[in-house]
PDB file as gemmi writes it, atoms N, CA and C in Angstrom:
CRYST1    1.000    1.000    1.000  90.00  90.00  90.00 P 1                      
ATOM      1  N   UNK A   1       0.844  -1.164   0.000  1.00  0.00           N  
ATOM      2  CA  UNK A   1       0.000   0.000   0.000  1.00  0.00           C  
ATOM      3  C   UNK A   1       0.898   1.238   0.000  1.00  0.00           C  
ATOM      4  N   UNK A   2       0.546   2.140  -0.522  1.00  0.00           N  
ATOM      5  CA  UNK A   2       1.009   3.263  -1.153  1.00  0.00           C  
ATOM      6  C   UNK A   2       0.980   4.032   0.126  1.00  0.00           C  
ATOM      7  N   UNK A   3       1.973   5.243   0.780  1.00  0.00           N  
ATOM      8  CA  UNK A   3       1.917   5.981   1.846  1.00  0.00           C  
ATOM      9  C   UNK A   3       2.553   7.308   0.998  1.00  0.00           C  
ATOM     10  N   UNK A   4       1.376   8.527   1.870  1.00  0.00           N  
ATOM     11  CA  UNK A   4       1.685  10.095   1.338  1.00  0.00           C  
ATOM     12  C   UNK A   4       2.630  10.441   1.515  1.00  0.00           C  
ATOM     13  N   UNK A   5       4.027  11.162   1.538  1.00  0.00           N  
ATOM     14  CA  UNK A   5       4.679  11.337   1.901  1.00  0.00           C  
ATOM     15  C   UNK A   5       4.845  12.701   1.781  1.00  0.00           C  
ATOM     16  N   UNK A   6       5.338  13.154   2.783  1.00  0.00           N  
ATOM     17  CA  UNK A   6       5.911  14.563   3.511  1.00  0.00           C  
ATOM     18  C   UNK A   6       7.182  15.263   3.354  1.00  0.00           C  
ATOM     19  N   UNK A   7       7.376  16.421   3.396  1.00  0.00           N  
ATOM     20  CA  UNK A   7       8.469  17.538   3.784  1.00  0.00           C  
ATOM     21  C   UNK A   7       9.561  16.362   4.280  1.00  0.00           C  
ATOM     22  N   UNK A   8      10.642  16.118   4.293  1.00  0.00           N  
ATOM     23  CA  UNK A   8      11.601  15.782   5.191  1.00  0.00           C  
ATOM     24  C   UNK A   8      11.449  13.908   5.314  1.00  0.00           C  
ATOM     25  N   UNK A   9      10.686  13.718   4.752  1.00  0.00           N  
ATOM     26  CA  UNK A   9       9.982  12.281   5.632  1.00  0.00           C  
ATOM     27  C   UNK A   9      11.390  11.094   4.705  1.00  0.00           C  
ATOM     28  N   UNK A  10      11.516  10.610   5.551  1.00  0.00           N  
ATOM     29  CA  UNK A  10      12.533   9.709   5.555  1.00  0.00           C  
ATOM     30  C   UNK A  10      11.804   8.691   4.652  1.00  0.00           C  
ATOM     31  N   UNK A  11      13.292   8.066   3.622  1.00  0.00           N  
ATOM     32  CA  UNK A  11      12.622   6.893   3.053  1.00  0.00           C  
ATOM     33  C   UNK A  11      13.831   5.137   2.773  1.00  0.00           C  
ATOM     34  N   UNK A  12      13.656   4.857   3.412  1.00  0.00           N  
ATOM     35  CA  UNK A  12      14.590   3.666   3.634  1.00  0.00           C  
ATOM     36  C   UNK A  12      14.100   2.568   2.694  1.00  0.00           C  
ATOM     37  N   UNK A  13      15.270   2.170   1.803  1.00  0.00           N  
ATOM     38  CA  UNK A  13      15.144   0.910   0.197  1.00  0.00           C  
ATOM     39  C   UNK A  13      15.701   0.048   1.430  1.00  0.00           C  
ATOM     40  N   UNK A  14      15.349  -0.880   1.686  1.00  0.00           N  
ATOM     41  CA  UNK A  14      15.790  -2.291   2.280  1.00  0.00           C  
ATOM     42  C   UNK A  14      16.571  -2.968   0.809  1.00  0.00           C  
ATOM     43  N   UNK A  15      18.233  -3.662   1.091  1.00  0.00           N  
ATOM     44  CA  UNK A  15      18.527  -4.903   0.086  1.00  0.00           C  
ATOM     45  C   UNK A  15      17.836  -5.912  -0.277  1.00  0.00           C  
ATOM     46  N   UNK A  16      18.129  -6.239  -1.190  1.00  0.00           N  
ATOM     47  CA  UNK A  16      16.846  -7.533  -1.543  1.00  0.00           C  
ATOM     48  C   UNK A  16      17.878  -8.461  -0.512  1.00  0.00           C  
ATOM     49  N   UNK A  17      16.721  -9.318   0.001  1.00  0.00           N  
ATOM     50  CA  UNK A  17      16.934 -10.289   1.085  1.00  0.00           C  
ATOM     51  C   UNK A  17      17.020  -9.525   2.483  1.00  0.00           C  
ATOM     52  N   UNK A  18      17.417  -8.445   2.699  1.00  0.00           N  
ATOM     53  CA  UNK A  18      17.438  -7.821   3.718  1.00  0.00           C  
ATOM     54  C   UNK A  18      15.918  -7.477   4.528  1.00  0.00           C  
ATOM     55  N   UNK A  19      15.805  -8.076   6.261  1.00  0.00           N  
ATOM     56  CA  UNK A  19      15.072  -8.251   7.068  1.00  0.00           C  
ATOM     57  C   UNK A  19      14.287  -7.225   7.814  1.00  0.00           C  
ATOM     58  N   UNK A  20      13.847  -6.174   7.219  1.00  0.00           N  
ATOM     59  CA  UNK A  20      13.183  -5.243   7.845  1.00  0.00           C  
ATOM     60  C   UNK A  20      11.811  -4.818   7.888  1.00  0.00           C  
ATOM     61  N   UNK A  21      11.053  -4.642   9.082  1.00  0.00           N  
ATOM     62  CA  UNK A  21       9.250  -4.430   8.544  1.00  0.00           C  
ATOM     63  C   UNK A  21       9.194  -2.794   8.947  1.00  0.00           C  
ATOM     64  N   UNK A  22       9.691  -2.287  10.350  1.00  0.00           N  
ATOM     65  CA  UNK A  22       9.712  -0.842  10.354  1.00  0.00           C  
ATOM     66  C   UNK A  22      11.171  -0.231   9.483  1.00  0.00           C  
ATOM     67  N   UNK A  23      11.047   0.124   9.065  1.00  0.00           N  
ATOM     68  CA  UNK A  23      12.404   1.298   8.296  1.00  0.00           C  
ATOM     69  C   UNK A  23      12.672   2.596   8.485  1.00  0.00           C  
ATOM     70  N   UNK A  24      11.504   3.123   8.784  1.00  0.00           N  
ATOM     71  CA  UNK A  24      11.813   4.257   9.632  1.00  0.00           C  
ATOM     72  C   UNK A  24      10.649   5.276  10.093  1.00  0.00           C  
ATOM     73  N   UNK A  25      10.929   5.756  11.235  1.00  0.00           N  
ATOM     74  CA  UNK A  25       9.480   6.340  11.668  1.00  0.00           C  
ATOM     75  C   UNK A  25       9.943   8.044  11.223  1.00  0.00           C  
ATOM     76  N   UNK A  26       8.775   9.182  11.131  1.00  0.00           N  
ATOM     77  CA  UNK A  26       9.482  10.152  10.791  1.00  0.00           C  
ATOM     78  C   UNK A  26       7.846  10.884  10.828  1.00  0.00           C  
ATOM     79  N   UNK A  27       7.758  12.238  11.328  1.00  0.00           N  
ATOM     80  CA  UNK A  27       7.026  12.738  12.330  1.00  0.00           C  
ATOM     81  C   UNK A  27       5.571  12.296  12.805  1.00  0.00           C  
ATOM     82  N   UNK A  28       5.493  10.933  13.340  1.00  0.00           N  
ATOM     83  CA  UNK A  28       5.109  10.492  13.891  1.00  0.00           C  
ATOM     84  C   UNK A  28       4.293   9.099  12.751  1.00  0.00           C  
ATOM     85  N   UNK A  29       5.000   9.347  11.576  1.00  0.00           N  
ATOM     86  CA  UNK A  29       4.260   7.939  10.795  1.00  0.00           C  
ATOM     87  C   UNK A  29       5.226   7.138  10.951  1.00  0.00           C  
ATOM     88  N   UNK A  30       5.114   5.631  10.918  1.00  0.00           N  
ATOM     89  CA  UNK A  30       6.030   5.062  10.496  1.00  0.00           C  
ATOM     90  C   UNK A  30       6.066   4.188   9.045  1.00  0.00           C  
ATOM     91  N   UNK A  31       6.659   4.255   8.279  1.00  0.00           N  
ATOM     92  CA  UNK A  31       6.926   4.016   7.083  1.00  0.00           C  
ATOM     93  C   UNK A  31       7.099   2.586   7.069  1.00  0.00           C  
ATOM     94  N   UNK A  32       6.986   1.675   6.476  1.00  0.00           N  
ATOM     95  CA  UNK A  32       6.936   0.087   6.351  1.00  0.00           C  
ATOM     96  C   UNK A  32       7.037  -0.027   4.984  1.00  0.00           C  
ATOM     97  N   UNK A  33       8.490  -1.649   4.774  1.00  0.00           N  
ATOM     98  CA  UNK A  33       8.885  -1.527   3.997  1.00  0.00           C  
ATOM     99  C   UNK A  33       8.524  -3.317   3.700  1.00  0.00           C  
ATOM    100  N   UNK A  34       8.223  -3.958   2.468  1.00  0.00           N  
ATOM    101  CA  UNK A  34       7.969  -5.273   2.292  1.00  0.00           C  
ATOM    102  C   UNK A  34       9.261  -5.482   1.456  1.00  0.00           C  
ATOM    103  N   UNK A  35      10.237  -5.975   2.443  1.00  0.00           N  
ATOM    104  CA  UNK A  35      11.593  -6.403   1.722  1.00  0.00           C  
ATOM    105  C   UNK A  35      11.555  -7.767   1.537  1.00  0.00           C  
ATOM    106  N   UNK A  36      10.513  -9.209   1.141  1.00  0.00           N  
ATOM    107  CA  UNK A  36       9.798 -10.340   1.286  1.00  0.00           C  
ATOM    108  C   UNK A  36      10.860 -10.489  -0.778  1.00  0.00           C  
ATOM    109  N   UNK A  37      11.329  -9.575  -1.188  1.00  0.00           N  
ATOM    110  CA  UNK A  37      11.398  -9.919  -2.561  1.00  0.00           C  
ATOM    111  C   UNK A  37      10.399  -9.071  -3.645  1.00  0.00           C  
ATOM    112  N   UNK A  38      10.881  -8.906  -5.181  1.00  0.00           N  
ATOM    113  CA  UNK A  38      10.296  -8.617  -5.863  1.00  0.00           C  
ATOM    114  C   UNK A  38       8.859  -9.037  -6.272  1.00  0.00           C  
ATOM    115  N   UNK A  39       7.876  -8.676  -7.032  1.00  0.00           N  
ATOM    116  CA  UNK A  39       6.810  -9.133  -7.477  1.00  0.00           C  
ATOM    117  C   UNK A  39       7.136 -10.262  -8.027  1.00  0.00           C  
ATOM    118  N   UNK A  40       7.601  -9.963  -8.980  1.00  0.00           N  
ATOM    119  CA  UNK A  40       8.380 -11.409  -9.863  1.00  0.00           C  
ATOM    120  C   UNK A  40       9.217 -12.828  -8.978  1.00  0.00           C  
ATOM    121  N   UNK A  41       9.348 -12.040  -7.599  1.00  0.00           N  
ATOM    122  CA  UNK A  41       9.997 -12.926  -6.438  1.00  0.00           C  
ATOM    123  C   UNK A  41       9.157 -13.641  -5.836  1.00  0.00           C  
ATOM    124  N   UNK A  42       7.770 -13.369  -5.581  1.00  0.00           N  
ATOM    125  CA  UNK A  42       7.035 -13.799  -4.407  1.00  0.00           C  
ATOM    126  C   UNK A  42       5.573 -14.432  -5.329  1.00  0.00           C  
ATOM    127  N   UNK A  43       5.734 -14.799  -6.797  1.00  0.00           N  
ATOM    128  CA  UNK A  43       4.982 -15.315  -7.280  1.00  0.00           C  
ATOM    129  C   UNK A  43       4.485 -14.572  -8.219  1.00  0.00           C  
ATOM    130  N   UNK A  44       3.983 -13.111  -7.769  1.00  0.00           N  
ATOM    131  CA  UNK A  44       3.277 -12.573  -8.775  1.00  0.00           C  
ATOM    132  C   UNK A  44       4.061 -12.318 -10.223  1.00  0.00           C  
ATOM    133  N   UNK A  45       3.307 -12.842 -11.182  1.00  0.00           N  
ATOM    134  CA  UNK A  45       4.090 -12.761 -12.570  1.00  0.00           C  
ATOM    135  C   UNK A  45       4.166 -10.874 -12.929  1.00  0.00           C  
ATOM    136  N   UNK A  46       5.176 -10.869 -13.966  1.00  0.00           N  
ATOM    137  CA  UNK A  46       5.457  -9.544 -14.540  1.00  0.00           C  
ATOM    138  C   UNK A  46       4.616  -9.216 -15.706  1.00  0.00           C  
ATOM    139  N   UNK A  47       3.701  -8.447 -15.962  1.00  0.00           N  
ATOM    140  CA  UNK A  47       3.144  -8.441 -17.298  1.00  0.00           C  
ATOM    141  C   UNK A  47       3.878  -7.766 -17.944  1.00  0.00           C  
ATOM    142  N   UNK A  48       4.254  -8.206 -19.440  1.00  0.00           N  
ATOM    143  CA  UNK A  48       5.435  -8.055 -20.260  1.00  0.00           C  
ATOM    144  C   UNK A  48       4.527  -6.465 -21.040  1.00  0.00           C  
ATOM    145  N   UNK A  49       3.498  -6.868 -21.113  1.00  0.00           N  
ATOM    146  CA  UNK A  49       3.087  -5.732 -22.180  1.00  0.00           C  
ATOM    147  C   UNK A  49       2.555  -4.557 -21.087  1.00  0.00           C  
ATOM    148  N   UNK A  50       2.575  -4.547 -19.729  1.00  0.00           N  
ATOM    149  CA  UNK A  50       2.599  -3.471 -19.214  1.00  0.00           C  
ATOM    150  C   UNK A  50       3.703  -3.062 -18.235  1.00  0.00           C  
ATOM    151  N   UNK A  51       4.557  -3.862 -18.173  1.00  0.00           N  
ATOM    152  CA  UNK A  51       5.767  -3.224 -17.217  1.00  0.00           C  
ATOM    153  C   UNK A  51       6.495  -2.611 -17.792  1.00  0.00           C  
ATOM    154  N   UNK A  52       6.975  -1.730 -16.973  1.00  0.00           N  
ATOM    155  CA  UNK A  52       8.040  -0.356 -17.188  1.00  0.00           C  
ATOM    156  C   UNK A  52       9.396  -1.099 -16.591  1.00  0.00           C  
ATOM    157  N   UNK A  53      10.117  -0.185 -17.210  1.00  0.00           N  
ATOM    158  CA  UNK A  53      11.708  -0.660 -16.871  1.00  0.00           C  
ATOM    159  C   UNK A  53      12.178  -1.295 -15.605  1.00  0.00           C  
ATOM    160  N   UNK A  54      11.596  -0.795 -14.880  1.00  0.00           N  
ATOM    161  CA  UNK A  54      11.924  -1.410 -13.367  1.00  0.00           C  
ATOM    162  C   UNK A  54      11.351  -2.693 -12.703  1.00  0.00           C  
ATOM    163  N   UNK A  55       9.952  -2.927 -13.289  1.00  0.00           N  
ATOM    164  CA  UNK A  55       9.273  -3.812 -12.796  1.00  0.00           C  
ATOM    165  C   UNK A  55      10.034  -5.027 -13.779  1.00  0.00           C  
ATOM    166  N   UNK A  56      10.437  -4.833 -14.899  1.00  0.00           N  
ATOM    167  CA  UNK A  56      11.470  -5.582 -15.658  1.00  0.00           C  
ATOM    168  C   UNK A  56      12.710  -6.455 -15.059  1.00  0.00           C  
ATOM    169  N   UNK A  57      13.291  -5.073 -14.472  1.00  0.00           N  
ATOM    170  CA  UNK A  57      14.599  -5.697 -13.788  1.00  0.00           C  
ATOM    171  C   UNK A  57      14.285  -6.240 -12.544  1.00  0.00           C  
ATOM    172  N   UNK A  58      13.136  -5.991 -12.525  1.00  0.00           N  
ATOM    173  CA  UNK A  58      12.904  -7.256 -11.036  1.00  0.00           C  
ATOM    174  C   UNK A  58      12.716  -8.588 -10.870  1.00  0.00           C  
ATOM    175  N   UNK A  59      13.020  -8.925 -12.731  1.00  0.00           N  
ATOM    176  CA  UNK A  59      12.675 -10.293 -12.529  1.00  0.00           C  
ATOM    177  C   UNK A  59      14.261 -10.933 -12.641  1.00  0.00           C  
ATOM    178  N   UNK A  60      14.471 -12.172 -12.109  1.00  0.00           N  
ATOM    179  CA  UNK A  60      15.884 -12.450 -11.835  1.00  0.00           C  
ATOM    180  C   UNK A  60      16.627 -12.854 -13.428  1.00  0.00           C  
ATOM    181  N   UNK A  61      17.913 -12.558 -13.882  1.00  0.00           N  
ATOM    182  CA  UNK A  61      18.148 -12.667 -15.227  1.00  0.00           C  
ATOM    183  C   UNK A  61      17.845 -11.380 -16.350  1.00  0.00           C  
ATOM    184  N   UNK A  62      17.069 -11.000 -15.696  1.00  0.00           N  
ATOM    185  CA  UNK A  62      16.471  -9.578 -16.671  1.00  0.00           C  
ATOM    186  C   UNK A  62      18.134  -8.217 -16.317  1.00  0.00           C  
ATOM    187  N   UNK A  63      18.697  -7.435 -16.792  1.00  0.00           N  
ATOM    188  CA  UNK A  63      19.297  -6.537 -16.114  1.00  0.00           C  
ATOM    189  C   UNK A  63      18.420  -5.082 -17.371  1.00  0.00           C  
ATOM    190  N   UNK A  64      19.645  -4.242 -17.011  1.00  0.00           N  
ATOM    191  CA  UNK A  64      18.902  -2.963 -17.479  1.00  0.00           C  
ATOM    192  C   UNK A  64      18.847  -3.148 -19.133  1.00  0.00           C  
ATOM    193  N   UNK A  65      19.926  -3.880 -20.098  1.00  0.00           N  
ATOM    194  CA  UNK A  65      19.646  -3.943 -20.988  1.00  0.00           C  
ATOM    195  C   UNK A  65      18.559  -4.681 -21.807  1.00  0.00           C  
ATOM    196  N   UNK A  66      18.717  -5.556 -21.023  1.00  0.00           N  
ATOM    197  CA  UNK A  66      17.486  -6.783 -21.853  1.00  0.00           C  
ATOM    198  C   UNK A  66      16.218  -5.998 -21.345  1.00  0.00           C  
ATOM    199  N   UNK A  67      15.830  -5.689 -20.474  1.00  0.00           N  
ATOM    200  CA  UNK A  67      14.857  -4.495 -19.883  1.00  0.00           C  
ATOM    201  C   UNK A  67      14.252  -3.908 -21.047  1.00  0.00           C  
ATOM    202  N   UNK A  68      15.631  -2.887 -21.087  1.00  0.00           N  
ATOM    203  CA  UNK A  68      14.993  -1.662 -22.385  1.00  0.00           C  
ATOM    204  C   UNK A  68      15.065  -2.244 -23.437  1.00  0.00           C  
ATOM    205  N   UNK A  69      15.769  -3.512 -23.607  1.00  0.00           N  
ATOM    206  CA  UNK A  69      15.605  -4.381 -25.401  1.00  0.00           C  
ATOM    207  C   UNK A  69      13.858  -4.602 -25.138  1.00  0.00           C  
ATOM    208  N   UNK A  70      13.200  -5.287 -24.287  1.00  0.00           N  
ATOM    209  CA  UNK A  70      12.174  -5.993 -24.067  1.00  0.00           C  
ATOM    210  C   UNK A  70      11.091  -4.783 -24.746  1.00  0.00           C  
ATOM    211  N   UNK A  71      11.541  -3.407 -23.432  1.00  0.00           N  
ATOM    212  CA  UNK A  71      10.607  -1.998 -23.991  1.00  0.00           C  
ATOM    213  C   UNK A  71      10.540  -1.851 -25.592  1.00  0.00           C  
ATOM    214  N   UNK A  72      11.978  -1.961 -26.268  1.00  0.00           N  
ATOM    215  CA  UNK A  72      11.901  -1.666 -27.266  1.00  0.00           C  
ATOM    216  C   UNK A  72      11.212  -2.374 -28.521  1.00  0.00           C  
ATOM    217  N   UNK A  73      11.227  -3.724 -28.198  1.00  0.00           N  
ATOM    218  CA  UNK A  73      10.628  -4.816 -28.938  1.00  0.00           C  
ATOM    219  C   UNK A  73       9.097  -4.128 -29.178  1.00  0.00           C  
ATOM    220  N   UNK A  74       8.566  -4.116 -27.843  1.00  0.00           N  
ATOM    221  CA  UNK A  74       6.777  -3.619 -27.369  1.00  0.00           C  
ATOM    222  C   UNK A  74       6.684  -2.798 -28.761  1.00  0.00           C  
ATOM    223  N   UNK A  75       7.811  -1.797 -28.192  1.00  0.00           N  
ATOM    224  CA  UNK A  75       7.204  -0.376 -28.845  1.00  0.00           C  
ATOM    225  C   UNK A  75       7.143  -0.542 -30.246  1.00  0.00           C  
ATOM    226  N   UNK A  76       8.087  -1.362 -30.684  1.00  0.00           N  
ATOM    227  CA  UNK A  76       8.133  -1.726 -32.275  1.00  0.00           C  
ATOM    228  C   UNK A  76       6.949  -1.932 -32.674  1.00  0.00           C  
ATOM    229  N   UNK A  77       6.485  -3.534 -31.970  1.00  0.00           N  
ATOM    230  CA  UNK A  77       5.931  -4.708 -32.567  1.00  0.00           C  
ATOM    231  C   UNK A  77       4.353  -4.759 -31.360  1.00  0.00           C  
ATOM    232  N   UNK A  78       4.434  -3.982 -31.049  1.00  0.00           N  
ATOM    233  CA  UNK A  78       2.888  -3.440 -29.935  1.00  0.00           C  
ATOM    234  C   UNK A  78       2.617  -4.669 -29.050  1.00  0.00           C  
ATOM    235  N   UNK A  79       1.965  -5.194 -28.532  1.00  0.00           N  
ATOM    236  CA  UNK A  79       1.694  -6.276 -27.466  1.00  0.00           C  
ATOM    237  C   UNK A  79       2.103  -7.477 -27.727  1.00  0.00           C  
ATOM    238  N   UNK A  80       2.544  -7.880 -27.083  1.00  0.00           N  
ATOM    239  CA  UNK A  80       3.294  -9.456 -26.959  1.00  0.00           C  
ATOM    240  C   UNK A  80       2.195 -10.104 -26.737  1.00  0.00           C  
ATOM    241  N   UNK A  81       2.186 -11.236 -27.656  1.00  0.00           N  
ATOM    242  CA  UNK A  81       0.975 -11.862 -27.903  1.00  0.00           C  
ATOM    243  C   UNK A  81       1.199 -13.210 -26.877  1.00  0.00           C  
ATOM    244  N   UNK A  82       2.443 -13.540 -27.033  1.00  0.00           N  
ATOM    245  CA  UNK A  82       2.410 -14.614 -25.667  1.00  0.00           C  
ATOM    246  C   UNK A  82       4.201 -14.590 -25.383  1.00  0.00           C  
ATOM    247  N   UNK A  83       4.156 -15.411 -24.159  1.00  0.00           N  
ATOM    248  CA  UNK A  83       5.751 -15.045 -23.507  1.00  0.00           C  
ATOM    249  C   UNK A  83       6.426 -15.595 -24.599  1.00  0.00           C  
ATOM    250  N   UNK A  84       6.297 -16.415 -25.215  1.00  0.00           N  
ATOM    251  CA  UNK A  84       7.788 -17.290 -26.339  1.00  0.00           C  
ATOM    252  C   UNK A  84       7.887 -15.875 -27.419  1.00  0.00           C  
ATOM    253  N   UNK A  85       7.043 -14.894 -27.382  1.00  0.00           N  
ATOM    254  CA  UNK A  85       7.705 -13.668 -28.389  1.00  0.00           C  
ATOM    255  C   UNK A  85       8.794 -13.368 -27.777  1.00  0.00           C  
ATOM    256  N   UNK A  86       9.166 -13.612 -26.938  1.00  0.00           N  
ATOM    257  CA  UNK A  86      10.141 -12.795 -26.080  1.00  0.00           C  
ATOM    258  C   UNK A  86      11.699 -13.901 -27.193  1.00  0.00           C  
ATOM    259  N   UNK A  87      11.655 -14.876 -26.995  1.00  0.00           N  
ATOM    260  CA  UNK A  87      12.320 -15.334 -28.021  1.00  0.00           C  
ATOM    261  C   UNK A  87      12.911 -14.469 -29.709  1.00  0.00           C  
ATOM    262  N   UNK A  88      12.059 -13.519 -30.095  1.00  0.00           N  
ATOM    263  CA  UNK A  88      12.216 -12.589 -30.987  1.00  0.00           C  
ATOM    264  C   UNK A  88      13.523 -11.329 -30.419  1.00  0.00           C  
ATOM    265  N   UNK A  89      13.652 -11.490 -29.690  1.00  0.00           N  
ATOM    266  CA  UNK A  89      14.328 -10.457 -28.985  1.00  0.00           C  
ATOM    267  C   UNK A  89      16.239 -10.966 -29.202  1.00  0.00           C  
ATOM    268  N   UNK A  90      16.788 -10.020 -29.500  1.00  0.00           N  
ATOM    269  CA  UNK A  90      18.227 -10.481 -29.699  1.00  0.00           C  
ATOM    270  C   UNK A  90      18.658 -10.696 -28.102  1.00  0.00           C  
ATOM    271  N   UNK A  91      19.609 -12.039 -28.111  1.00  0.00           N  
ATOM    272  CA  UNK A  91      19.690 -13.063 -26.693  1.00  0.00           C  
ATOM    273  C   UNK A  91      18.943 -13.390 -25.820  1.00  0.00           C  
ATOM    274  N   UNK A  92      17.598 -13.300 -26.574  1.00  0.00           N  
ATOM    275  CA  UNK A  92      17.372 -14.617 -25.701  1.00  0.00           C  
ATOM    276  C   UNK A  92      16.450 -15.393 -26.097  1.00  0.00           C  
ATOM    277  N   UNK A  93      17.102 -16.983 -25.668  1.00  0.00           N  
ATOM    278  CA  UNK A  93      17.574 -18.157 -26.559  1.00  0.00           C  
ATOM    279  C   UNK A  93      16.633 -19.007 -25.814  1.00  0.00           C  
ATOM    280  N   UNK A  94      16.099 -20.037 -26.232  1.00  0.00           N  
ATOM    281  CA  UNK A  94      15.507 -20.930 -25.305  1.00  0.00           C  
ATOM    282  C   UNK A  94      15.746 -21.490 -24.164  1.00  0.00           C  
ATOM    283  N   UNK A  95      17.398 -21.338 -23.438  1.00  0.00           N  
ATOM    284  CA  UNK A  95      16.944 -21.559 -21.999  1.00  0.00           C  
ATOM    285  C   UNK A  95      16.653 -19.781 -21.591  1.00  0.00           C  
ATOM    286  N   UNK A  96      17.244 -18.977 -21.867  1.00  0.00           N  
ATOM    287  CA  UNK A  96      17.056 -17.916 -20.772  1.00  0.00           C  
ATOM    288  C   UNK A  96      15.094 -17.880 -21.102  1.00  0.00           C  
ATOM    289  N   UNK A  97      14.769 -18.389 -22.125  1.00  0.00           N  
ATOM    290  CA  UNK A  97      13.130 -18.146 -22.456  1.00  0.00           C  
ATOM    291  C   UNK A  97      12.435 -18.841 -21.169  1.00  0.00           C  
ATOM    292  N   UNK A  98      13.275 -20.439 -21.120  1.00  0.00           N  
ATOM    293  CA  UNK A  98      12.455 -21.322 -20.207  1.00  0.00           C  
ATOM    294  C   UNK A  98      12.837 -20.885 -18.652  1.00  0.00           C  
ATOM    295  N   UNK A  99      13.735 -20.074 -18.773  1.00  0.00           N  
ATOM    296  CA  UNK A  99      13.804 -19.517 -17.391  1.00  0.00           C  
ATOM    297  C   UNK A  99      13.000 -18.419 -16.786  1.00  0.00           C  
ATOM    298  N   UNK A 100      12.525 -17.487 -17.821  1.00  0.00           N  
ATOM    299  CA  UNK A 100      12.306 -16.437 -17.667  1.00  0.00           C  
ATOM    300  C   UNK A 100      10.635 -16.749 -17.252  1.00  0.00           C  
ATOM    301  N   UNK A 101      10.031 -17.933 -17.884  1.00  0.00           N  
ATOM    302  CA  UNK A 101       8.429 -18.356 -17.817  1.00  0.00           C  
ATOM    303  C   UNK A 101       7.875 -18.139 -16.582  1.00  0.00           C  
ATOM    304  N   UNK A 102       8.436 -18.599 -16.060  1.00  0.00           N  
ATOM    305  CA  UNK A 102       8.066 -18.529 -14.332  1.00  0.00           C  
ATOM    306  C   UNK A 102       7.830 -17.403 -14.147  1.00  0.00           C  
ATOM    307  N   UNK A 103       8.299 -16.069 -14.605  1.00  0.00           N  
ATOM    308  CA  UNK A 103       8.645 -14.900 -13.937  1.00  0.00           C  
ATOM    309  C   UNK A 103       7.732 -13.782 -14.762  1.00  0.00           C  
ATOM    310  N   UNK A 104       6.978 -14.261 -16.111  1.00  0.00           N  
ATOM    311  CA  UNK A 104       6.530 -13.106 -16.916  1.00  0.00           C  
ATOM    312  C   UNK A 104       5.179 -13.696 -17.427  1.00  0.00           C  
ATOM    313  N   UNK A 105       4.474 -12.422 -17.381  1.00  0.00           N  
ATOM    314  CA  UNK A 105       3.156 -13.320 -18.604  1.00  0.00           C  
ATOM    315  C   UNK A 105       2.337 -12.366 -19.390  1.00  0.00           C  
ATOM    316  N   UNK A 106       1.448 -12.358 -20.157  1.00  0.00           N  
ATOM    317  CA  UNK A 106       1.088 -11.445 -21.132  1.00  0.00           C  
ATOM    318  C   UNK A 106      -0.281 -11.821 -21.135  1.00  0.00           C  
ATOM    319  N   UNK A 107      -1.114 -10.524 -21.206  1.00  0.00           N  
ATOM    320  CA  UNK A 107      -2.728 -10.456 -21.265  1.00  0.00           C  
ATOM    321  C   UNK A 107      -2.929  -9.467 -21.933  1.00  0.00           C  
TER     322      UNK A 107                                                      
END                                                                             
């Protein structure tokens, strides 16, 4: 859940894997952080034809380039009709494809 944030108000990124539920309190809210793993970590799949760059690199294997290759594919070739398009994409090959399944899906 989404919190307003304020003048001054402190904001603490927990490491992935790193154990924290308060992160920091700051005039009198306290801010809570779900460091449990990415979306793409904790089951929920990535939708390919609506994630933005970041929700990209959250899936494990993805980094910033294959990311913005993925964006760029979209923007070409408009909605990914199912995950094996992703195969169209320069490197990547049928295992990083069969790896990536788990982690992405398209509607």
């Amino acid at each position: 859940m989404a919190q307003k944030l304020t003048d001054e108000a402190v904001i603490y990124v927990a490491a992935m894997g790193e154990n924290v539920t308060n992160a920091a309190s700051n005039n009198g809210q306290t801010l809570t952080t779900d460091t449990n793993g990415t979306a793409a970590q904790k089951g929920n799949k990535v939708n390919l034809n609506k994630a933005n760059l970041s929700d990209l690199q959250s899936i494990s294997g993805i980094g910033q380039k294959r990311a913005q290759d993925i964006l760029d594919y979209r923007e070409a070739n408009g909605k990914f009709n199912s995950v094996d398009d992703l195969k169209n994409i320069s490197g990547v090959g049928a295992k990083t494809l069969e790896k990536l399944k788990e982690y992405v899906t398209v509607d």
